[in-house]
PQR file with spaces between the fields and no chain letter, atoms N, CA, C, O and H, PARSE charges and radii, in Angstrom:
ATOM       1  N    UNK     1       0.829   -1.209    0.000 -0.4000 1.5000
ATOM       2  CA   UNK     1       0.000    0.000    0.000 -0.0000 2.0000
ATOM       3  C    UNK     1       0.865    1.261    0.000  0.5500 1.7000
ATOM       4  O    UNK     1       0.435    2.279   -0.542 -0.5500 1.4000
ATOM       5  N    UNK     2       1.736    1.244    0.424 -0.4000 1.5000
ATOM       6  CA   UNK     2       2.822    2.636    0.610 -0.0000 2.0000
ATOM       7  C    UNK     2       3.450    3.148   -0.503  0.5500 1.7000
ATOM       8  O    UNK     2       3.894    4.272   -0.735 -0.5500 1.4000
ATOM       9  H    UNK     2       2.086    0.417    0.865  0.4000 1.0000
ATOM      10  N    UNK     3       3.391    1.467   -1.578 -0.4000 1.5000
ATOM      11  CA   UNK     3       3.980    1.656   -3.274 -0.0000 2.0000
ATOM      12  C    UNK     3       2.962    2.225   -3.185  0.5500 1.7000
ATOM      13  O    UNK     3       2.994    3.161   -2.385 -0.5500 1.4000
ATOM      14  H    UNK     3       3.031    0.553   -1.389  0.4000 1.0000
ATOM      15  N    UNK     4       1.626    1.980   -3.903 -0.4000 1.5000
ATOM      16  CA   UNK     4       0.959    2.957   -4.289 -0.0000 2.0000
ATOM      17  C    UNK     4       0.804    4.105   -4.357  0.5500 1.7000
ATOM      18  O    UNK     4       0.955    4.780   -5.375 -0.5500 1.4000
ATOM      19  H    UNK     4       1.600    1.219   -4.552  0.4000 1.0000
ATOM      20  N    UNK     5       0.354    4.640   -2.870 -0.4000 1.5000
ATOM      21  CA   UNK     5      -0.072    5.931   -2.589 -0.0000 2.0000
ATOM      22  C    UNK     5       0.795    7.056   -3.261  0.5500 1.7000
ATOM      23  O    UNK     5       0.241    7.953   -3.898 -0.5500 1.4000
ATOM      24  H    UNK     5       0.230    4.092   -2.043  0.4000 1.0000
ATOM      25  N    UNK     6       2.421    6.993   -3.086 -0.4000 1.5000
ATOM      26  CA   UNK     6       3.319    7.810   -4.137 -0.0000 2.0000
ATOM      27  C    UNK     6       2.990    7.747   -5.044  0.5500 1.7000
ATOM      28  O    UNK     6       2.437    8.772   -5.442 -0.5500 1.4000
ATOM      29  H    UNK     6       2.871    6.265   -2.569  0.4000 1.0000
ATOM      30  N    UNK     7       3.070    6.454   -6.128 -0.4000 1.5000
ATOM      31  CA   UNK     7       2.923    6.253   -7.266 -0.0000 2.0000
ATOM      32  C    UNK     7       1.271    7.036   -7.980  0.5500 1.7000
ATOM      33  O    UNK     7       1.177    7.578   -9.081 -0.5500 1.4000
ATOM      34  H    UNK     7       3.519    5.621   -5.804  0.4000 1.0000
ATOM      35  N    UNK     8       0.231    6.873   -7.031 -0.4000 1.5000
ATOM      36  CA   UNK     8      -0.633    7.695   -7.391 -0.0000 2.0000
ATOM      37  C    UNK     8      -0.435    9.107   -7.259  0.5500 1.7000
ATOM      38  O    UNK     8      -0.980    9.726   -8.173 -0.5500 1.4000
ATOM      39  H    UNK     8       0.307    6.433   -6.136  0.4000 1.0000
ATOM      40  N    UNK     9       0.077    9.717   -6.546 -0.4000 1.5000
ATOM      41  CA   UNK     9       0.685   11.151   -5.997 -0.0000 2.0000
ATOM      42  C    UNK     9       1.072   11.719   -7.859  0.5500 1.7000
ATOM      43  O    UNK     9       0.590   12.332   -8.812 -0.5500 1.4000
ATOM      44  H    UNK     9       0.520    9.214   -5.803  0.4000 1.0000
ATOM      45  N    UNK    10       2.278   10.962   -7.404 -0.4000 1.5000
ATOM      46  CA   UNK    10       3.120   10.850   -8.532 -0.0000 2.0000
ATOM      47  C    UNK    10       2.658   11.260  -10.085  0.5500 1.7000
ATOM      48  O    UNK    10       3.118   12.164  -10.783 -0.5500 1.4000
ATOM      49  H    UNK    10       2.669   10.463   -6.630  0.4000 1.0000
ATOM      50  N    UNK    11       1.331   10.062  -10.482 -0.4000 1.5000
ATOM      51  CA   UNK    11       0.711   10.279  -11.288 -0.0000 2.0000
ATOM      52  C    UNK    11      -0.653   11.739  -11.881  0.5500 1.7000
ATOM      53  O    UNK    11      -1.247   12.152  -12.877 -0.5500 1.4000
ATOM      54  H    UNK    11       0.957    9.327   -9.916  0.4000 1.0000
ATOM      55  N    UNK    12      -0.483   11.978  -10.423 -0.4000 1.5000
ATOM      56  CA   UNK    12      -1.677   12.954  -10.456 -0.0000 2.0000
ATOM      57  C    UNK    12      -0.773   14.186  -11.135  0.5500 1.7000
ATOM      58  O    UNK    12      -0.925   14.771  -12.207 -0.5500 1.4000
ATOM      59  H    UNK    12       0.000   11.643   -9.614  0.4000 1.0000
ATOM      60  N    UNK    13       0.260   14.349  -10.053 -0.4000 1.5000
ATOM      61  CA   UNK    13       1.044   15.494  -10.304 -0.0000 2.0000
ATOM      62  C    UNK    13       1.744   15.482  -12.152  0.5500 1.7000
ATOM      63  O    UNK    13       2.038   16.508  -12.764 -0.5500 1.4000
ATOM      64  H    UNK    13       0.384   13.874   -9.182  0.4000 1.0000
ATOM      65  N    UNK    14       1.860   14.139  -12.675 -0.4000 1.5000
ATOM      66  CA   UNK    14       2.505   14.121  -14.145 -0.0000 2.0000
ATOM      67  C    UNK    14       1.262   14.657  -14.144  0.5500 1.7000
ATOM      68  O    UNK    14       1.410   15.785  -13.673 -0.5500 1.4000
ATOM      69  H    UNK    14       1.620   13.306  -12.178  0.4000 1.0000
ATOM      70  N    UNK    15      -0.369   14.412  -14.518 -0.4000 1.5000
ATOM      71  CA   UNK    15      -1.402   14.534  -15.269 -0.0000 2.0000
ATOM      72  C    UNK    15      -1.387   16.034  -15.216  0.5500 1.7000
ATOM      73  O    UNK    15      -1.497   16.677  -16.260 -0.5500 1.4000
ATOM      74  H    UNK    15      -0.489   13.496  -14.900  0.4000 1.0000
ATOM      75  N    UNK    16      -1.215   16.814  -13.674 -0.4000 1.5000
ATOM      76  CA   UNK    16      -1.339   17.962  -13.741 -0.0000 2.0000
ATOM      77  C    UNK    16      -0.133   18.868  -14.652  0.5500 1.7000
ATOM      78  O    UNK    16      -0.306   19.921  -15.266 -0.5500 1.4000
ATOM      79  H    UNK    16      -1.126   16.291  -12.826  0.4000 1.0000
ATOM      80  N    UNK    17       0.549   18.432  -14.569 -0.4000 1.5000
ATOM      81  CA   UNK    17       1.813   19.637  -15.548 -0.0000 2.0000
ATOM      82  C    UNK    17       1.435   19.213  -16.835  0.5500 1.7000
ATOM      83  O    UNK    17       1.939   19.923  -17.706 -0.5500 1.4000
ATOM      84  H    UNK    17       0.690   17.577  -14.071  0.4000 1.0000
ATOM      85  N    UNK    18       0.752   18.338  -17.243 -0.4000 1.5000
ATOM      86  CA   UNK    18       0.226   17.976  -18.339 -0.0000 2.0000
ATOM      87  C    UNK    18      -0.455   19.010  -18.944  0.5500 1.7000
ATOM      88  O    UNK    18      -0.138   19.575  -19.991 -0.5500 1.4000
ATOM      89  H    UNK    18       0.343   17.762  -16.536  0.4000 1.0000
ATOM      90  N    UNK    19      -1.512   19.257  -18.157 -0.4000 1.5000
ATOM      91  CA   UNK    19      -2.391   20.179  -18.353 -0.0000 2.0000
ATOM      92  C    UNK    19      -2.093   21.364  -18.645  0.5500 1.7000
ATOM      93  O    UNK    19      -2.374   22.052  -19.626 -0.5500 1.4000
ATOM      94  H    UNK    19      -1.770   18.798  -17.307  0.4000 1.0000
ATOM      95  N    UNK    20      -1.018   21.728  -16.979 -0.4000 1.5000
ATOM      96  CA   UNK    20      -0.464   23.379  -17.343 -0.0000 2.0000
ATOM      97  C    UNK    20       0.346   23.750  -18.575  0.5500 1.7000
ATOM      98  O    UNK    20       0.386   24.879  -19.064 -0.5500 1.4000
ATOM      99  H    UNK    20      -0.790   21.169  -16.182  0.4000 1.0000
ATOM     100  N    UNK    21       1.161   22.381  -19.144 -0.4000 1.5000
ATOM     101  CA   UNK    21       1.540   22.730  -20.056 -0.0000 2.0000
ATOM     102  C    UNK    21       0.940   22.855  -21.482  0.5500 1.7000
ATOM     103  O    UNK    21       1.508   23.345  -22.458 -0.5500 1.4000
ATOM     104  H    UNK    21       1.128   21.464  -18.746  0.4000 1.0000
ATOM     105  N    UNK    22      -0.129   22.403  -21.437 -0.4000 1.5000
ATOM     106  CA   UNK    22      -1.237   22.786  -22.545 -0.0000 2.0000
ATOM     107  C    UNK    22      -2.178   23.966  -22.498  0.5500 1.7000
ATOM     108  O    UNK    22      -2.742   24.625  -23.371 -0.5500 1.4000
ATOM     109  H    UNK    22      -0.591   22.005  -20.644  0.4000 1.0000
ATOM     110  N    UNK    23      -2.152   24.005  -21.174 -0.4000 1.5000
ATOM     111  CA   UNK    23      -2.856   25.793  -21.079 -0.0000 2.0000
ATOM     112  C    UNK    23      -1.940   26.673  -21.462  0.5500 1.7000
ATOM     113  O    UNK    23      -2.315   27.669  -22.082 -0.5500 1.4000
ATOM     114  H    UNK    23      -1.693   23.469  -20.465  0.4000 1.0000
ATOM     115  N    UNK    24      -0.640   26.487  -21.184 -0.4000 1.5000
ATOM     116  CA   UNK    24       0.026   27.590  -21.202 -0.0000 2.0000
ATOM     117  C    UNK    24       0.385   27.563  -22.835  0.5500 1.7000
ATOM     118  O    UNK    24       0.482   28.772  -23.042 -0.5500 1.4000
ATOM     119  H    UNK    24      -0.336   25.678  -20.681  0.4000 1.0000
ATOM     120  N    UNK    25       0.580   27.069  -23.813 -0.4000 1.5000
ATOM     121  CA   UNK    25       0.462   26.927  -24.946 -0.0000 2.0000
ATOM     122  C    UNK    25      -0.773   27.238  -25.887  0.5500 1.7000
ATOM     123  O    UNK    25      -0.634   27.730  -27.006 -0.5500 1.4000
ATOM     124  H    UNK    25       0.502   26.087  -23.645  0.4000 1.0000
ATOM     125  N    UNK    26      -1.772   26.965  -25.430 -0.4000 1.5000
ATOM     126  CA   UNK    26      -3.223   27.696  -25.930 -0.0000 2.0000
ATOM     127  C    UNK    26      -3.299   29.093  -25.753  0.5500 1.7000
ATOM     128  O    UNK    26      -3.858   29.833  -26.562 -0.5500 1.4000
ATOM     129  H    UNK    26      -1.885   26.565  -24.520  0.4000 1.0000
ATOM     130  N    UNK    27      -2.553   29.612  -24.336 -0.4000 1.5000
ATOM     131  CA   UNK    27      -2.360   30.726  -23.887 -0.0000 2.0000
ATOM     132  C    UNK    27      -1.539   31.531  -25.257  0.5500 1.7000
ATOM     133  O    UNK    27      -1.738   32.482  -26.013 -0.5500 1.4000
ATOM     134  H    UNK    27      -2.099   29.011  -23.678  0.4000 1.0000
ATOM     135  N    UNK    28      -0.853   30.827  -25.094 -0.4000 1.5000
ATOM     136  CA   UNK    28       0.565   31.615  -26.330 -0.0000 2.0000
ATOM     137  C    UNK    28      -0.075   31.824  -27.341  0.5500 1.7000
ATOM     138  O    UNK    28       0.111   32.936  -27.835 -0.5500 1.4000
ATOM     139  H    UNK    28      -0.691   30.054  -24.480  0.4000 1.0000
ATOM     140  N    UNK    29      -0.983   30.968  -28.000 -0.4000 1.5000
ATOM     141  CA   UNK    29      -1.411   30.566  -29.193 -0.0000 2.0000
ATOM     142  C    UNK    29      -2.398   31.745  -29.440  0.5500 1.7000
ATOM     143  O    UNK    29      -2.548   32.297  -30.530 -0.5500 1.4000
ATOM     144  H    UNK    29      -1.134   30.065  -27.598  0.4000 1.0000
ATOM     145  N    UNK    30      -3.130   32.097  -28.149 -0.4000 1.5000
ATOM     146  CA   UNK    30      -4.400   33.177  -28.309 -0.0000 2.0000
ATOM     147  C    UNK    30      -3.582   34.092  -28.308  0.5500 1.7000
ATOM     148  O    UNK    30      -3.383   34.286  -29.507 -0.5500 1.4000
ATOM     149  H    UNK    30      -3.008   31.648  -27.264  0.4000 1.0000
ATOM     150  N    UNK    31      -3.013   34.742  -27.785 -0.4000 1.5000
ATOM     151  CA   UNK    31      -1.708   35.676  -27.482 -0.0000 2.0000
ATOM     152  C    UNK    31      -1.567   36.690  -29.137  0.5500 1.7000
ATOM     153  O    UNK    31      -1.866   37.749  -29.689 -0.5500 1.4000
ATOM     154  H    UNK    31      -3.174   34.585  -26.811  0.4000 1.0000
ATOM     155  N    UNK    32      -0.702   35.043  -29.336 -0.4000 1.5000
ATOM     156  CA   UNK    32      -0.077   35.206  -30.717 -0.0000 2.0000
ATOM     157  C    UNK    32      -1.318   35.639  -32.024  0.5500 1.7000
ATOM     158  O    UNK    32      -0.907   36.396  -32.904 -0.5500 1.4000
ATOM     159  H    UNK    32      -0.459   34.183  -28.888  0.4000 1.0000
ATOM     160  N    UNK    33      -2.476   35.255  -32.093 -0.4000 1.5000
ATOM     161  CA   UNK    33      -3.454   35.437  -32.705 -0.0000 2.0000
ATOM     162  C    UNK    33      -4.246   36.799  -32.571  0.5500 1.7000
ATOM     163  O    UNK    33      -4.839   37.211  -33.568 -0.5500 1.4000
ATOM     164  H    UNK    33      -2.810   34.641  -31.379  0.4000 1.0000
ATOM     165  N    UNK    34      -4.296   37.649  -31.184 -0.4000 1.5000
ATOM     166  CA   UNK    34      -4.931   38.550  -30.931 -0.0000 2.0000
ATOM     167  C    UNK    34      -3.537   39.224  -31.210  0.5500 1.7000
ATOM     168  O    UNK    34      -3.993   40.018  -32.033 -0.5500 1.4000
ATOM     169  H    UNK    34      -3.815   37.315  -30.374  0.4000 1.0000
ATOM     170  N    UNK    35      -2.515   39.461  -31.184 -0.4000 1.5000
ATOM     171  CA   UNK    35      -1.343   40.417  -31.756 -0.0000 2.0000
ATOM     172  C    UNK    35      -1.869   39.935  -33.023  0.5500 1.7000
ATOM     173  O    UNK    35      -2.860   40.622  -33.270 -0.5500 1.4000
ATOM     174  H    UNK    35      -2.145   38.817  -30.515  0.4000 1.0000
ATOM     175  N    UNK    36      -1.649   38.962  -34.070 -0.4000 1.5000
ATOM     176  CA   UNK    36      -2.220   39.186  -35.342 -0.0000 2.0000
ATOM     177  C    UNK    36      -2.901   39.932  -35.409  0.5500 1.7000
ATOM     178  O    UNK    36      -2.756   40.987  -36.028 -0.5500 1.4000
ATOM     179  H    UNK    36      -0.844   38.404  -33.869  0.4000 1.0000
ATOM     180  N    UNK    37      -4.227   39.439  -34.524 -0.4000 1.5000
ATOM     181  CA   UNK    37      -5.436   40.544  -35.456 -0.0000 2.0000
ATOM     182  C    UNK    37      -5.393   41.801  -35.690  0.5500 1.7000
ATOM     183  O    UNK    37      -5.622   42.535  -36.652 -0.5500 1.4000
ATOM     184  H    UNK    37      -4.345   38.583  -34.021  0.4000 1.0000
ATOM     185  N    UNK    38      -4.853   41.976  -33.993 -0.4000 1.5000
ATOM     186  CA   UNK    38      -4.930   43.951  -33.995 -0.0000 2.0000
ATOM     187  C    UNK    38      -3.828   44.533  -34.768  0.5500 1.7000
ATOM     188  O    UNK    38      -3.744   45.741  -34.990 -0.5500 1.4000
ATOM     189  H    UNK    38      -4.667   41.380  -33.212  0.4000 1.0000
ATOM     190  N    UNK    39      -2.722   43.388  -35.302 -0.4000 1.5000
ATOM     191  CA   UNK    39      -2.379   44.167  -36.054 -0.0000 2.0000
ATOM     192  C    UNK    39      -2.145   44.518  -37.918  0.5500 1.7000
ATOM     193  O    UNK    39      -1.320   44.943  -38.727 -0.5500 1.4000
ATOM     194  H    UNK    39      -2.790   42.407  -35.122  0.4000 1.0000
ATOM     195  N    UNK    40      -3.682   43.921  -37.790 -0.4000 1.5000
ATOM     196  CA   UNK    40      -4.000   43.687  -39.341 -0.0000 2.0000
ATOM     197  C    UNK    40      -5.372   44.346  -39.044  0.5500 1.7000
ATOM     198  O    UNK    40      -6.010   44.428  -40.094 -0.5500 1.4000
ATOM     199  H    UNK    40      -4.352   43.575  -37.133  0.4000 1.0000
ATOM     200  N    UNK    41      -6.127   44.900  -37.861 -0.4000 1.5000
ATOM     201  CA   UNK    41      -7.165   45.566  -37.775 -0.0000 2.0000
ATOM     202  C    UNK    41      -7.548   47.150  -38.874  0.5500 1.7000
ATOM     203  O    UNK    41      -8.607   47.761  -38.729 -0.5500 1.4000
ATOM     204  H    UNK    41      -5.609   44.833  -37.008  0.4000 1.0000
């Protein structure tokens, strides 16, 4: 039981930077798109 509980820890925390690192890339992505627009407005 003690394997586990890390190993789930563990896993949660990969799933989460997972995430942040896909927000933060969508982030960029809108970023990068709203500087396009406004500057073709």
């Amino acid at each position: 039981m003690w394997v586990a509980v890390p190993d789930f820890i563990v896993d949660c925390q990969r799933g989460f930077q997972k995430q942040v690192v896909l927000f933060e890339k969508q982030r960029m992505t809108l970023e990068a798109a709203n500087a396009h627009f406004f500057r073709h407005a």
